[in-house]
TORFI-992277 format. One record per atom (N, C-alpha, C, O): atom name; y, z, x; residue number from 1; residue in one letter. Coordinates in steps of 0.2 Angstrom, whole numbers, plus 5000, padded with zeros to 4 digits. Atoms other than C-alpha are relative to their C-alpha. Layout:
N
{vexgu->CA&north->Y&up->Z&east->X&drengu->NUM&lotor->A} $
...
# end
This chain:
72
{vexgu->N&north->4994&up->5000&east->5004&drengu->1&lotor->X} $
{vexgu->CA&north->5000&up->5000&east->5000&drengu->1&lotor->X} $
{vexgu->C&north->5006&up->5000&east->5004&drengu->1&lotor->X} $
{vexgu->O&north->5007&up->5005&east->5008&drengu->1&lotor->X} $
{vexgu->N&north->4992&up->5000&east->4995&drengu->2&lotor->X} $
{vexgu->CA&north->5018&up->4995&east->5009&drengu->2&lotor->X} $
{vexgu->C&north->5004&up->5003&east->4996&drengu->2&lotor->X} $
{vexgu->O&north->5005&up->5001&east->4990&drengu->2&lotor->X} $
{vexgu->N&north->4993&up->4998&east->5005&drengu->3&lotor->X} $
{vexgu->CA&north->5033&up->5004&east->5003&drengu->3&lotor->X} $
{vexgu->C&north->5005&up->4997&east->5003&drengu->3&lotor->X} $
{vexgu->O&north->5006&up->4997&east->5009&drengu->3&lotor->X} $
{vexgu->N&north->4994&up->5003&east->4997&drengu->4&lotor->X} $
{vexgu->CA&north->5047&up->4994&east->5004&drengu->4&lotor->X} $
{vexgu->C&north->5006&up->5002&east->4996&drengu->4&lotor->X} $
{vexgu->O&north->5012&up->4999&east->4997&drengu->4&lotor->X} $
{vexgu->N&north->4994&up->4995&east->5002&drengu->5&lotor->X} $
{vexgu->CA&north->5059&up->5007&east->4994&drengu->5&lotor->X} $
{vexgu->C&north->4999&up->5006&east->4998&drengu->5&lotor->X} $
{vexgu->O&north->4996&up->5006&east->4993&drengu->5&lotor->X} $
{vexgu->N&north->5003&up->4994&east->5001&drengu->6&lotor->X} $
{vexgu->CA&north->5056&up->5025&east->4996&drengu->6&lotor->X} $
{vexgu->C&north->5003&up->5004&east->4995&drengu->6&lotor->X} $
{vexgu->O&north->5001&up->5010&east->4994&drengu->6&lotor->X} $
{vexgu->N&north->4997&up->4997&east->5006&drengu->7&lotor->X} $
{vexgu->CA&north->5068&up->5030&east->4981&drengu->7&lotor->X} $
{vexgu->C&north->4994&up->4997&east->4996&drengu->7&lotor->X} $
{vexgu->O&north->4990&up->5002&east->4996&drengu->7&lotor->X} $
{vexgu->N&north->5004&up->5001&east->5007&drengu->8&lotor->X} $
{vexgu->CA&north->5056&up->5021&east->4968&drengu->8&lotor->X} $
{vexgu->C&north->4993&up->5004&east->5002&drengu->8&lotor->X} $
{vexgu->O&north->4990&up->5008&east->4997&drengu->8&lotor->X} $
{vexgu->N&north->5004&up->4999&east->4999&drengu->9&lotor->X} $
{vexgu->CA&north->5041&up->5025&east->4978&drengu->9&lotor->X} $
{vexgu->C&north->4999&up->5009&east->5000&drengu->9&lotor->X} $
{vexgu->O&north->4994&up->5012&east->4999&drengu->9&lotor->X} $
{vexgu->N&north->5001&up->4993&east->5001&drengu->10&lotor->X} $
{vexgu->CA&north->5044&up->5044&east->4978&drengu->10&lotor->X} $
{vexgu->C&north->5002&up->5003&east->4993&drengu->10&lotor->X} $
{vexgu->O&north->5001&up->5009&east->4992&drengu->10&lotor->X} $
{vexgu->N&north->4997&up->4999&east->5005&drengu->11&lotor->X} $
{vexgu->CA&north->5051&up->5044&east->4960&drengu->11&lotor->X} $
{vexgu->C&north->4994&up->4999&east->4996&drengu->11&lotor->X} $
{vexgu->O&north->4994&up->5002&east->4991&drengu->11&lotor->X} $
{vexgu->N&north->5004&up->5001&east->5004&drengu->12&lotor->X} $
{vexgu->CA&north->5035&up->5037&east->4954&drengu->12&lotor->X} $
{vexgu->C&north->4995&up->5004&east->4998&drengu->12&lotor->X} $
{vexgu->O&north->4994&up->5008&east->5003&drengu->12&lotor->X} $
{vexgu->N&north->5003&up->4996&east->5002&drengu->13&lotor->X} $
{vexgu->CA&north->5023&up->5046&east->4945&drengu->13&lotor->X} $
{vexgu->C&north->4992&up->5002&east->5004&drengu->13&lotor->X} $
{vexgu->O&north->4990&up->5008&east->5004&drengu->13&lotor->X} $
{vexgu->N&north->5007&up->4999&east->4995&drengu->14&lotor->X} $
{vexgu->CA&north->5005&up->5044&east->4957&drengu->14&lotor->X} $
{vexgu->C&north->5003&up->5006&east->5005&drengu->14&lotor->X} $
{vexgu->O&north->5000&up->5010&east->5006&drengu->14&lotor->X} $
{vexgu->N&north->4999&up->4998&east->4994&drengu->15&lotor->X} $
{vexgu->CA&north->5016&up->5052&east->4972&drengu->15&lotor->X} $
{vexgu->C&north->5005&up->5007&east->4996&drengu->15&lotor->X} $
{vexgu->O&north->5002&up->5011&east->4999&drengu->15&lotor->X} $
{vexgu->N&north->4998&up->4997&east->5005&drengu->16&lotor->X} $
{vexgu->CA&north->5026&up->5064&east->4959&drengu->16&lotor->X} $
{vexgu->C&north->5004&up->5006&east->5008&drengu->16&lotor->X} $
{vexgu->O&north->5001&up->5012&east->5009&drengu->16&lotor->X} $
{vexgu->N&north->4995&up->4996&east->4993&drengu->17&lotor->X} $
{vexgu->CA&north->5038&up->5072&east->4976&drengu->17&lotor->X} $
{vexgu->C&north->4997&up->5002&east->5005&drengu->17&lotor->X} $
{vexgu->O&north->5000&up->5004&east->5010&drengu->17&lotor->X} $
{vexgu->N&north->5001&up->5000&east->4993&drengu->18&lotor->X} $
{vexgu->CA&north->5025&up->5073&east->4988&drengu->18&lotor->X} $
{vexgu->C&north->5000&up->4996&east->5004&drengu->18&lotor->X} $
{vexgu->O&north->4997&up->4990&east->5003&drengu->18&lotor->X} $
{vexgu->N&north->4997&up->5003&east->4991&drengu->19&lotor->X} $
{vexgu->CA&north->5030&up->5068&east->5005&drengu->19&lotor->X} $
{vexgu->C&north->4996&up->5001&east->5005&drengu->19&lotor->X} $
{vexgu->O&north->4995&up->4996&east->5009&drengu->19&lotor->X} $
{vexgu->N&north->5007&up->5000&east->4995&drengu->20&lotor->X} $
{vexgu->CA&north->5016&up->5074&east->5015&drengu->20&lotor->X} $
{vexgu->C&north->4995&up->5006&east->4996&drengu->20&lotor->X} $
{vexgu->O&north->4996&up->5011&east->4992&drengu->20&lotor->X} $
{vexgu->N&north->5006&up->4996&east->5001&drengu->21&lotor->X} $
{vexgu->CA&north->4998&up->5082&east->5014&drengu->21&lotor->X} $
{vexgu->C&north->5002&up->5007&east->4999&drengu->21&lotor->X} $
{vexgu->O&north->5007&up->5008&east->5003&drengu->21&lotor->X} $
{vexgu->N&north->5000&up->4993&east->4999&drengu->22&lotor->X} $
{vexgu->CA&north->4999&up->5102&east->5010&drengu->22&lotor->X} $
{vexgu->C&north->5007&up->5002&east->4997&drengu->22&lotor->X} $
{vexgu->O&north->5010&up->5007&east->5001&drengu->22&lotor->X} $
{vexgu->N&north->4994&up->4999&east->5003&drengu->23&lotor->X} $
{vexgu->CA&north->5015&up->5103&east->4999&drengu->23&lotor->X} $
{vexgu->C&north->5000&up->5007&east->4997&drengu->23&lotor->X} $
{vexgu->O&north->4997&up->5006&east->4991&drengu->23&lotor->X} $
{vexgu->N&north->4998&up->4994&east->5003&drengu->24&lotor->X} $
{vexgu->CA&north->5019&up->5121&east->4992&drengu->24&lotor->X} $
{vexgu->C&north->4994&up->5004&east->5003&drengu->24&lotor->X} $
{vexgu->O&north->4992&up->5009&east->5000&drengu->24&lotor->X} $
{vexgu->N&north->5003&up->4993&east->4998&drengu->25&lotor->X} $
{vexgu->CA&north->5008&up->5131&east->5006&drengu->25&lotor->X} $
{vexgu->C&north->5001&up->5004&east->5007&drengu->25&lotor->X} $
{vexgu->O&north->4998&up->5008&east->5010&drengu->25&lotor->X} $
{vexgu->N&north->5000&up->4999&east->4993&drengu->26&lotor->X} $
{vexgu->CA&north->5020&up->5133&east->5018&drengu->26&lotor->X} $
{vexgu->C&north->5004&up->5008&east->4999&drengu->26&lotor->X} $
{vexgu->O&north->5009&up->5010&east->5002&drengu->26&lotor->X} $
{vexgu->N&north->4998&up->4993&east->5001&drengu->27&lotor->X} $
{vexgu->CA&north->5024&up->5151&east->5011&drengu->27&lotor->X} $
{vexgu->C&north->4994&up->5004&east->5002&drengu->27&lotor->X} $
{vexgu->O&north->4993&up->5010&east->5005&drengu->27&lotor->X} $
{vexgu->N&north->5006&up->4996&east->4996&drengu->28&lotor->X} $
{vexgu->CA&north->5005&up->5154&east->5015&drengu->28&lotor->X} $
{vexgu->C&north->4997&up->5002&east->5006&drengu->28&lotor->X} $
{vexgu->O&north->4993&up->5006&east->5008&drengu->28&lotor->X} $
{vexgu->N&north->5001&up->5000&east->4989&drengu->29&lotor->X} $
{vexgu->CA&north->5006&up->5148&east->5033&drengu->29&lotor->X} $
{vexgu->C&north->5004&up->5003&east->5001&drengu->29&lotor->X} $
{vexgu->O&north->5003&up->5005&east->5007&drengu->29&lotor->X} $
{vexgu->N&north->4995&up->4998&east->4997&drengu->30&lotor->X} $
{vexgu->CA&north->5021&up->5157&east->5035&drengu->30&lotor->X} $
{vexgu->C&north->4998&up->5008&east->5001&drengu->30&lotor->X} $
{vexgu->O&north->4999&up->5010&east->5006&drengu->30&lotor->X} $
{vexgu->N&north->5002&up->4997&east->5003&drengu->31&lotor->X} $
{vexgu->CA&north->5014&up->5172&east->5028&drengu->31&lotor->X} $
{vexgu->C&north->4994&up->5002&east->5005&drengu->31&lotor->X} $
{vexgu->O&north->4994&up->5008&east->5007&drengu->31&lotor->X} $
{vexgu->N&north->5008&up->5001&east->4994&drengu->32&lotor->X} $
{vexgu->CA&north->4997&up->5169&east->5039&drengu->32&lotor->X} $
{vexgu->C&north->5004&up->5000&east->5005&drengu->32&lotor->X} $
{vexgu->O&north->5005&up->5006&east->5006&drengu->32&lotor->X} $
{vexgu->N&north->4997&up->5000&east->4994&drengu->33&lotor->X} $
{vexgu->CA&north->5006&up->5166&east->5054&drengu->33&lotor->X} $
{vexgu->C&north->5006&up->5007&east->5002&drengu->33&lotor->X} $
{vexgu->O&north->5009&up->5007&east->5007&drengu->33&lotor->X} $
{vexgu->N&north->4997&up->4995&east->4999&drengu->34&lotor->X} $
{vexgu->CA&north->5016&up->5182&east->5051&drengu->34&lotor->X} $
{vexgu->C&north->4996&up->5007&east->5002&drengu->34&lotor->X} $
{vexgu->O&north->4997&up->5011&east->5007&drengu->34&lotor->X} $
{vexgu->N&north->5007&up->4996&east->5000&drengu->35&lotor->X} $
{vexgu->CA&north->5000&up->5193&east->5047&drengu->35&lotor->X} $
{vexgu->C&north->4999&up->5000&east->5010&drengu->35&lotor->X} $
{vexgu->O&north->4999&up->5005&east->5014&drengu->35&lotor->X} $
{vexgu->N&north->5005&up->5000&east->4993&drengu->36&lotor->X} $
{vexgu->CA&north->4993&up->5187&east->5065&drengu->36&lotor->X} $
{vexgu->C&north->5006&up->4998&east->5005&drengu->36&lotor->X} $
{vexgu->O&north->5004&up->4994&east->5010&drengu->36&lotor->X} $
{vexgu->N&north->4995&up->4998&east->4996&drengu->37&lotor->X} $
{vexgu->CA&north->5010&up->5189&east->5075&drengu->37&lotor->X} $
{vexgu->C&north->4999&up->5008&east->5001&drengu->37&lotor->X} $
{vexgu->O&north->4998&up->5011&east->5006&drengu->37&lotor->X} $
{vexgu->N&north->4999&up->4992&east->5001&drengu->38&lotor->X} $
{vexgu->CA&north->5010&up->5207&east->5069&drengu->38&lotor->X} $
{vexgu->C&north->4994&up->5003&east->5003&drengu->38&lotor->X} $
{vexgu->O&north->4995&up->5007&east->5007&drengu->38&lotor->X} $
{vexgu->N&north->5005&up->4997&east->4998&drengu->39&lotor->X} $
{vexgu->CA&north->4992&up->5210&east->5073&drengu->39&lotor->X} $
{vexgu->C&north->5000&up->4996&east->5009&drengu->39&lotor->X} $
{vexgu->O&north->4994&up->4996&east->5011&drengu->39&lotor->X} $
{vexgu->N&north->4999&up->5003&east->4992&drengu->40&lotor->X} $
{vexgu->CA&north->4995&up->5202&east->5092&drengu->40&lotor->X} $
{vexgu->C&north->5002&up->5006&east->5001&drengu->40&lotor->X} $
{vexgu->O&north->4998&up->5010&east->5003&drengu->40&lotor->X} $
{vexgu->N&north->4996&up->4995&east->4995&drengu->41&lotor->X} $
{vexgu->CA&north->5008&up->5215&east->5096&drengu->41&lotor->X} $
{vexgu->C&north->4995&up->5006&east->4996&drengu->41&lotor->X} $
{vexgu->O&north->4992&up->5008&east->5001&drengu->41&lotor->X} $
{vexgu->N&north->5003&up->4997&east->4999&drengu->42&lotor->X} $
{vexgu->CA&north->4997&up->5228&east->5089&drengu->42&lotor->X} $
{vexgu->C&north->4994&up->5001&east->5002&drengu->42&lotor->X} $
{vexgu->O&north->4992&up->5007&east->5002&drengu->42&lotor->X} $
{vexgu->N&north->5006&up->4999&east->4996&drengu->43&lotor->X} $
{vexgu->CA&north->4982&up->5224&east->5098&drengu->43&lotor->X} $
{vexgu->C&north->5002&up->5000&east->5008&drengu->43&lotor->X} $
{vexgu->O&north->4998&up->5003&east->5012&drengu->43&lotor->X} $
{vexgu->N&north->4998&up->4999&east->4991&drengu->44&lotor->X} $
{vexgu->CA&north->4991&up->5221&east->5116&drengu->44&lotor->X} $
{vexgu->C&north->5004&up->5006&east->5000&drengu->44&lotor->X} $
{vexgu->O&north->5008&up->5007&east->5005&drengu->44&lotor->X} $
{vexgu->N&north->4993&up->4996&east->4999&drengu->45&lotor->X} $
{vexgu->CA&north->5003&up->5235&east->5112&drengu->45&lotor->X} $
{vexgu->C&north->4992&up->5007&east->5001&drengu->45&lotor->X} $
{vexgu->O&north->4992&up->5011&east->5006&drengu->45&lotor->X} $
{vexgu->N&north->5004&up->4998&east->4997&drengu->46&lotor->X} $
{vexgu->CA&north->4986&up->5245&east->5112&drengu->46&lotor->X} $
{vexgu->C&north->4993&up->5002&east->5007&drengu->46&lotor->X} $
{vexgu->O&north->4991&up->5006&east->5009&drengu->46&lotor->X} $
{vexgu->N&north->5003&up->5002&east->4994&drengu->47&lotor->X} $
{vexgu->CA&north->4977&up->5238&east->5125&drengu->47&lotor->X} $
{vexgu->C&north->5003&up->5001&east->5006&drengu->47&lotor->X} $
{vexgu->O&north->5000&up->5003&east->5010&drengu->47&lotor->X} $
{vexgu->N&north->4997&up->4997&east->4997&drengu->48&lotor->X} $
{vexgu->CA&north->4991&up->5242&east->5134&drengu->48&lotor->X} $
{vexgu->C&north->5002&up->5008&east->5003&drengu->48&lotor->X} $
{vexgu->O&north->5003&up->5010&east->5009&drengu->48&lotor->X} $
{vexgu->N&north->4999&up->4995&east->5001&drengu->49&lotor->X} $
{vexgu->CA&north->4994&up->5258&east->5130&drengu->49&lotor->X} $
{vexgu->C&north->4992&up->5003&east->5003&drengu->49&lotor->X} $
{vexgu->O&north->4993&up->5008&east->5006&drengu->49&lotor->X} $
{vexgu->N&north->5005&up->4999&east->4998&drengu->50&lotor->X} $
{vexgu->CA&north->4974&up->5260&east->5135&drengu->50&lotor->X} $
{vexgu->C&north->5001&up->5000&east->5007&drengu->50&lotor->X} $
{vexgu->O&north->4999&up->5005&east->5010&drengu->50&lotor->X} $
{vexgu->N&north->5000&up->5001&east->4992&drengu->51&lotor->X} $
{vexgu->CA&north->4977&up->5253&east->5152&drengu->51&lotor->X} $
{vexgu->C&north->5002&up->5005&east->5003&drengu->51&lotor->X} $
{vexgu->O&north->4998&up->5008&east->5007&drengu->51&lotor->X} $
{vexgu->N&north->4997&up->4997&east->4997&drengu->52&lotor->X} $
{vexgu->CA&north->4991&up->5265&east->5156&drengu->52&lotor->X} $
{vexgu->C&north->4997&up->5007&east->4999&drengu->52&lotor->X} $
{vexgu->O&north->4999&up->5012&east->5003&drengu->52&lotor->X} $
{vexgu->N&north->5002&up->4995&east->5000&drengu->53&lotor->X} $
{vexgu->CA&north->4982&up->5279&east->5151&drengu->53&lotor->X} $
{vexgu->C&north->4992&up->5003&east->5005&drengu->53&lotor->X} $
{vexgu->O&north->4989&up->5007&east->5008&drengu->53&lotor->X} $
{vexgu->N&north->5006&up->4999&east->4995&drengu->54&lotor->X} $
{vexgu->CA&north->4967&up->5276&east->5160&drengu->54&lotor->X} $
{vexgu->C&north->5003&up->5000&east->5008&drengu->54&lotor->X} $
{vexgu->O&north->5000&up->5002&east->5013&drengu->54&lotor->X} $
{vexgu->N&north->4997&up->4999&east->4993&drengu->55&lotor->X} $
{vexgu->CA&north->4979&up->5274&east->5175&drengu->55&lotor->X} $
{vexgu->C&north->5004&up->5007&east->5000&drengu->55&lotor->X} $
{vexgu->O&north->5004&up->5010&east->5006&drengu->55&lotor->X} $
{vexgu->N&north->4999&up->4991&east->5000&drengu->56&lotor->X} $
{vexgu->CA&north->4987&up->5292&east->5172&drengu->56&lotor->X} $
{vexgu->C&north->4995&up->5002&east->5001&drengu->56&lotor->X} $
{vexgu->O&north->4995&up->5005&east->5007&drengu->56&lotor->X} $
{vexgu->N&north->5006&up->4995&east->4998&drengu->57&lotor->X} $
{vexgu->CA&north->4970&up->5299&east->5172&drengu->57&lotor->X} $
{vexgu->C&north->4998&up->5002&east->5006&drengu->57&lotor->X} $
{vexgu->O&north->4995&up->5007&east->5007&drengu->57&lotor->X} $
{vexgu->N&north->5001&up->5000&east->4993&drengu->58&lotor->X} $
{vexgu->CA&north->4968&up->5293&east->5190&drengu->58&lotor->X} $
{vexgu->C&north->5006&up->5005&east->5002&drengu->58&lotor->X} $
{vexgu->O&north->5003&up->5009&east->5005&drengu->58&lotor->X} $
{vexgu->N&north->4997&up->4995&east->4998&drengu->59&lotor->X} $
{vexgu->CA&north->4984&up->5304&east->5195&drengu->59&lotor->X} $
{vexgu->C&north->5002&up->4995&east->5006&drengu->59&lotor->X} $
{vexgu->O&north->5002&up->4997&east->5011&drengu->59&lotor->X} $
{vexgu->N&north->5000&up->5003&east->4991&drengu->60&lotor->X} $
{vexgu->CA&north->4988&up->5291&east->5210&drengu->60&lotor->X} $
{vexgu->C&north->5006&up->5003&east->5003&drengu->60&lotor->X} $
{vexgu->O&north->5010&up->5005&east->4998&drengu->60&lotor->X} $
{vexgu->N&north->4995&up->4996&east->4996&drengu->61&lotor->X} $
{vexgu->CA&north->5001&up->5299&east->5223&drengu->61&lotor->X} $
{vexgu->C&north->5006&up->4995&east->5001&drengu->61&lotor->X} $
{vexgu->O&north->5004&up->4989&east->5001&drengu->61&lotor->X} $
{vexgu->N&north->4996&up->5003&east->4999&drengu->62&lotor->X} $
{vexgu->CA&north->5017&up->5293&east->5228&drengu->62&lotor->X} $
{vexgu->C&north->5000&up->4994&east->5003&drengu->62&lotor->X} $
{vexgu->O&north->5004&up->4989&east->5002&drengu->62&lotor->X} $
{vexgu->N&north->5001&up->5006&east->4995&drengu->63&lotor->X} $
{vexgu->CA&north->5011&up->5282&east->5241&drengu->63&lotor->X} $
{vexgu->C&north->4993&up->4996&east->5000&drengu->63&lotor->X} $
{vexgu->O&north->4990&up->4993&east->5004&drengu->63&lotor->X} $
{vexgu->N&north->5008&up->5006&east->5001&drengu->64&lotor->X} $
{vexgu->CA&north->4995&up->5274&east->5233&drengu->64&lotor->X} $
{vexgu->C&north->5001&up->4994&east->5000&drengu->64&lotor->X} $
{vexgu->O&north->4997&up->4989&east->4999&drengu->64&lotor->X} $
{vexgu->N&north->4998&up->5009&east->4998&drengu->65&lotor->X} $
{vexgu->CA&north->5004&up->5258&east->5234&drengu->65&lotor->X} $
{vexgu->C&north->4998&up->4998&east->5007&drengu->65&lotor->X} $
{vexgu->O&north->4995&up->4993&east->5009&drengu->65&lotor->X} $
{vexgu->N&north->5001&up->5003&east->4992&drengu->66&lotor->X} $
{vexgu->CA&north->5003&up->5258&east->5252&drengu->66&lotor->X} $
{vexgu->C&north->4993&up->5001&east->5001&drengu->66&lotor->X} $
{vexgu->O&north->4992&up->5004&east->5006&drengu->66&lotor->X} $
{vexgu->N&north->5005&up->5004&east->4999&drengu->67&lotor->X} $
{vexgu->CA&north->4986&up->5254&east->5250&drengu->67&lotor->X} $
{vexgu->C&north->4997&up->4994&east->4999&drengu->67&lotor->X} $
{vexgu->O&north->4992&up->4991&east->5001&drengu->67&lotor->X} $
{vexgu->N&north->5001&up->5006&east->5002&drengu->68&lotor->X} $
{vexgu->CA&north->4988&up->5239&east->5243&drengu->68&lotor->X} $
{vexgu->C&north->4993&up->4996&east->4998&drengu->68&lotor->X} $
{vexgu->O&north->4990&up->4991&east->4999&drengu->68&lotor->X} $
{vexgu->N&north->5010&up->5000&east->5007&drengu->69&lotor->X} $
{vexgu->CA&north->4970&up->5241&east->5231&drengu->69&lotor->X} $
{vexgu->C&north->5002&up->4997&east->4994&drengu->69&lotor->X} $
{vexgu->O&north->5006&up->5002&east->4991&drengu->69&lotor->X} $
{vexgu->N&north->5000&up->5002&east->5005&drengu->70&lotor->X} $
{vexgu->CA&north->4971&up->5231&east->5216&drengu->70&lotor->X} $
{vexgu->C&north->4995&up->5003&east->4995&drengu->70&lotor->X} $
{vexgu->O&north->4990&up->5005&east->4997&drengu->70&lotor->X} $
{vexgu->N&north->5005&up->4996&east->5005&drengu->71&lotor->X} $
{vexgu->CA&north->4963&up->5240&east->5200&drengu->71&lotor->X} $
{vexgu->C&north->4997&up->4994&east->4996&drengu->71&lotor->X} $
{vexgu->O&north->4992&up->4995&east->4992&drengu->71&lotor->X} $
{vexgu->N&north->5001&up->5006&east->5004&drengu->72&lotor->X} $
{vexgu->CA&north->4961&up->5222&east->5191&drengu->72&lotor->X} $
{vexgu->C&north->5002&up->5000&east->4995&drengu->72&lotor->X} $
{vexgu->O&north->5002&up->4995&east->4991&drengu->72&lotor->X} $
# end
């Protein structure tokens, strides 16, 4: 099918305002995509916080850098 005027061609009743695939879901994606924003920083904000507490527990001393030992 060639569209050679996209007033008529959007006006007509088969295509009735849709312009692309997935029309009225972008409140669900946005939505979705907000859920699993939030849950990102909650899981590294954890993980995080795990890290640092397992490196408290060791106690390292002022000058445990100048060992230049990586913990990974």
């Amino acid at each position: 099918m060639a569209v050679t005027n996209w007033v008529d061609h959007l006006s007509a009743k088969e295509v009735a305002g849709a312009v692309y695939p997935g029309v009225g879901t972008e409140g669900v994606l946005v939505l979705i995509a907000f859920v699993i924003w939030i849950g990102w920083h909650v899981i590294s904000a954890k993980q995080e916080s795990d890290k640092l507490s397992k490196l408290a527990k060791r106690r390292p001393g002022s000058n445990a850098w100048k060992n230049n030992v990586t913990d990974g």
